[in-house]
C-alpha positions in Angstrom: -120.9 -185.0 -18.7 -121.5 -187.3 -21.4 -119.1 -190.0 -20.0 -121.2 -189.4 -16.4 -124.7 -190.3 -18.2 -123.3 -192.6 -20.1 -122.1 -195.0 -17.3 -125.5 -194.0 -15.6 -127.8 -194.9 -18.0 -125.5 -198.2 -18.4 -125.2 -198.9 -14.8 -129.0 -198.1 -14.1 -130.6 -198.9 -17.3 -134.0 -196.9 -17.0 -135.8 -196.0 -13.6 -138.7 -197.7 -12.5 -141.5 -195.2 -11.1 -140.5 -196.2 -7.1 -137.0 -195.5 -7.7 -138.1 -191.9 -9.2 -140.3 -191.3 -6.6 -137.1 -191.7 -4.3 -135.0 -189.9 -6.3 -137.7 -187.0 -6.8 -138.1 -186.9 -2.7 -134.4 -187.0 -2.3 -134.5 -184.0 -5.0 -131.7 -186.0 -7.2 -130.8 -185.1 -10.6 -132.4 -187.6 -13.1 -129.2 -187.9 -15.3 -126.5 -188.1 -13.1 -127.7 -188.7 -9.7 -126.9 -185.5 -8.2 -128.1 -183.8 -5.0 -130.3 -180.5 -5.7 -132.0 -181.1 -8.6 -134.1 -178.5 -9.6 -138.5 -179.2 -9.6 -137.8 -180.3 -13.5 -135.5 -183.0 -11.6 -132.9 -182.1 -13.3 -129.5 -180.5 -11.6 -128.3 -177.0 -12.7 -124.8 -179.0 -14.3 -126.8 -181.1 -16.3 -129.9 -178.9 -17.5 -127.0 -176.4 -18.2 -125.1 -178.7 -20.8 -128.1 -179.9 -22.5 -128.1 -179.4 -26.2 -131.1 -176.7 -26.1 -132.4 -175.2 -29.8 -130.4 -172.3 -30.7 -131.8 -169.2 -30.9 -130.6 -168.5 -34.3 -133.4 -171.1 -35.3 -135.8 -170.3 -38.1 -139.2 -169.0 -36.5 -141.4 -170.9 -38.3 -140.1 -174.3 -38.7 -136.9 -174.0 -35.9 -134.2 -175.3 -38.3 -130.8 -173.9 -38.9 -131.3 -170.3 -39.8 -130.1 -166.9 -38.7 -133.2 -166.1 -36.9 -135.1 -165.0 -39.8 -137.7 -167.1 -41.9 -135.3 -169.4 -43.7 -135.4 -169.8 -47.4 -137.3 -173.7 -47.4 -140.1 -171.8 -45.7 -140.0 -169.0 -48.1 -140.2 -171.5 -50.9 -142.9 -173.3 -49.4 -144.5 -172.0 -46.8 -145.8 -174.7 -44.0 -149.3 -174.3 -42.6 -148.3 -173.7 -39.2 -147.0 -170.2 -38.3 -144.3 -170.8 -35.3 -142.2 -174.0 -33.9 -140.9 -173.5 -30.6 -138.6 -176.2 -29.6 -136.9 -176.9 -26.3 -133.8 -178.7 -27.6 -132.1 -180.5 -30.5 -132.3 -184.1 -30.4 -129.4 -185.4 -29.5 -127.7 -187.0 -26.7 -129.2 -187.0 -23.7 -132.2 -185.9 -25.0 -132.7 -188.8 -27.8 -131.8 -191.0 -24.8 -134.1 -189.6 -22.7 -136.8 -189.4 -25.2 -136.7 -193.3 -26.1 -136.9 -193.9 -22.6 -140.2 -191.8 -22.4 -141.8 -193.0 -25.2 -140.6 -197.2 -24.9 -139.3 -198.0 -22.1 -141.9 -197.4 -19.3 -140.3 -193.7 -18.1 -143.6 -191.9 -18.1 -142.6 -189.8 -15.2 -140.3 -187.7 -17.7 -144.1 -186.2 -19.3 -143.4 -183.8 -15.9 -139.9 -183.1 -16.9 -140.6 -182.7 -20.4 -143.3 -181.0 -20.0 -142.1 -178.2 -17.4 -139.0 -177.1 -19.7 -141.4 -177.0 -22.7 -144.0 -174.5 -20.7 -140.5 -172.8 -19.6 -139.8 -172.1 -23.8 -143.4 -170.8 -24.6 -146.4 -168.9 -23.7 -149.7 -170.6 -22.4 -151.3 -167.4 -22.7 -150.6 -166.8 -26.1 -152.6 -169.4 -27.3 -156.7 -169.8 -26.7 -156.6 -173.8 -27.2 -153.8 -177.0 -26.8 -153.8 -179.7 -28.7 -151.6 -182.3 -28.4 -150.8 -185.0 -31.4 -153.4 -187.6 -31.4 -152.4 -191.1 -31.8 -154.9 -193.6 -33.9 -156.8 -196.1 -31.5 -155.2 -198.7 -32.4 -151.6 -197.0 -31.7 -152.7 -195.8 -28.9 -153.8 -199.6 -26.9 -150.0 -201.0 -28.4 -148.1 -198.2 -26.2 -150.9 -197.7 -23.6 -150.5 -193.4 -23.2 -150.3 -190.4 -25.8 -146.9 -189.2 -25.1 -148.2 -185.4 -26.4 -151.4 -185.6 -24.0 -148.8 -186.2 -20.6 -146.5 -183.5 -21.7 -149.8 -181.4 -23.0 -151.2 -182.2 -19.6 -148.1 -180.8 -17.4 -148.2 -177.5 -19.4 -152.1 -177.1 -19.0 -152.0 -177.9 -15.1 -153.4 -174.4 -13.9 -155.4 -173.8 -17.2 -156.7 -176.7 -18.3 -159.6 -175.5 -19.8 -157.1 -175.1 -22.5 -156.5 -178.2 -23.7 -158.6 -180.5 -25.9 -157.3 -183.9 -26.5 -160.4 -185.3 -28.3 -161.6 -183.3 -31.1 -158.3 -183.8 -33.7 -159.1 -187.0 -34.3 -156.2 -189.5 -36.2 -158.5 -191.7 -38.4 -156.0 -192.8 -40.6 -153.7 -195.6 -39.2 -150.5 -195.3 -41.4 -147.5 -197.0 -40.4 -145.1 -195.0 -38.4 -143.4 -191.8 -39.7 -139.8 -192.8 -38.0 -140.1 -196.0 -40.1 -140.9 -194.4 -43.7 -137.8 -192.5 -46.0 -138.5 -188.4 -45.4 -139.8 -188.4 -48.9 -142.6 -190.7 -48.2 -144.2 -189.2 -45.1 -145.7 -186.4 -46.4 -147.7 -189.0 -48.6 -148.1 -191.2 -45.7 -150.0 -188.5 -43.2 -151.9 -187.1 -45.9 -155.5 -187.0 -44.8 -154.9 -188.8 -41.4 -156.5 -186.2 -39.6 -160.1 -185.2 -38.6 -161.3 -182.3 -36.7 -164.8 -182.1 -35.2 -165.2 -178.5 -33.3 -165.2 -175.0 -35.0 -162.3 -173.4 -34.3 -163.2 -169.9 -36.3 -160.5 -167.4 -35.0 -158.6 -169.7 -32.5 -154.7 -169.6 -31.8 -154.2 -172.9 -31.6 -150.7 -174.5 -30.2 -149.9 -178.3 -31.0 -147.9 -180.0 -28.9 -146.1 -183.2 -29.7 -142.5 -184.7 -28.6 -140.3 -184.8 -31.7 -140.1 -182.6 -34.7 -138.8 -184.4 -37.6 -139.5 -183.8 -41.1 -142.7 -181.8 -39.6 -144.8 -183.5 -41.6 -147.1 -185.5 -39.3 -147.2 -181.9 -37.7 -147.5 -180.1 -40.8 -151.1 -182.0 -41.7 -152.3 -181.6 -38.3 -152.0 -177.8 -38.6 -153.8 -177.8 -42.1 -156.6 -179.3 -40.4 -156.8 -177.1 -37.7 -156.3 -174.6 -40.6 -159.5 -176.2 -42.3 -161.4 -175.4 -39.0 -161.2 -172.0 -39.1 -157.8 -171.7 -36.7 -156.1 -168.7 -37.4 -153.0 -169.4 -35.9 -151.3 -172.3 -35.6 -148.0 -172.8 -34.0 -145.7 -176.2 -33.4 -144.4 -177.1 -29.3 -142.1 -179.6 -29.2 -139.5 -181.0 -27.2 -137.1 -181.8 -29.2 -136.0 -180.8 -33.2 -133.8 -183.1 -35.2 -131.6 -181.3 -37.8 -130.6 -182.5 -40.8 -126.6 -183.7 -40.8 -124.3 -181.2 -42.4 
């Protein structure tokens, strides 16, 4: 399968939206062009050999575990309670992702955010939120990658989501471009929340888990608001290498 995306994504380099809108009528799969792609637009093949998140993952921060709360959350507990993630990033989801996120794919928010609403539980939750992005972030890439995929998942209850009291004040520079160690440091405080949230179950929603820490703050300041639940919904989790 790899071999089939690969020359794919080679041959076709990233859809424009009028080619997708063909491909979505003709019901093809996104990755390798097949017939009978599913309403995700994605093929049973290819949504079937996608690296999803095991289910051995640690409930609270979805690494590597053996399904209990592993020992770095033990040690130091994060302020969010749950992480539900769809997959692991890696290939074709990092592919995919990038494409989202840089290179003008914005009709994969539907994709992405139809297999995240498949992983979790709308009703579980009494408010979304997706990441906010700072102002100035936000007019250099032109959408919130969270709000589209926070959208899709809130279609039939969108009461649910509010994408402008979390408020990123802070403009840091970007988490991906920091060393791990220096992201904590570099959120800190980035965050503002202007509605009571006293006894909410809050979900976040955001594309890629990393470190957690951009994630991590967010939840503190929900935490701060009076939320008495927060939990993590992402996409995608990277893991750290062996």
């Amino acid at each position: 399968m790899k071999i089939t995306i690969n020359n794919w994504l080679k041959n076709n380099q990233w859809l424009n939206f009028s080619t997708f809108t063909s491909l979505l009528f003709k019901q093809n799969c996104l990755l390798c062009a097949a017939s009978q792609a599913n309403n995700d637009g994605l093929c049973e093949a290819c949504l079937k050999d996608l690296p999803y998140s095991p289910t051995t993952s640690c409930p609270q921060c979805g690494l590597s575990s053996n399904g209990l709360v592993c020992g770095s959350c033990l040690n130091s507990t994060p302020d969010f309670d749950a992480t539900h993630a769809v997959f692991i990033y890696a290939f074709p989801i990092d592919a995919m992702m990038q494409g989202y996120k840089y290179g003008n794919m914005l009709h994969l928010s539907q994709t992405f955010g139809q297999l995240l609403a498949q992983k979790t539980n709308l009703v579980s939750v009494d408010l979304i939120i997706p990441m906010p992005m700072h102002p100035a972030r936000l007019n250099e890439r032109g959408f919130n990658q969270a709000l589209e995929i926070a959208k899709v998942i809130t279609k039939t209850h969108k009461e649910k989501l509010d994408f402008v009291s979390a408020i990123r004040h802070k403009l840091t520079p970007p988490q991906a471009s920091l060393p791990f160690k220096e992201r904590v440091k570099n959120i800190k405080g980035a965050f503002q929340m202007n509605t009571d949230l006293a006894g909410k179950r809050v979900a976040i929603i955001d594309d890629v888990m990393t470190t957690g820490a951009s994630l991590n703050e967010l939840a503190k300041t929900l935490k701060k608001a009076g939320a008495s639940h927060v939990e993590c919904w992402v996409i995608a989790r990277t893991l750290p290498p062996n």
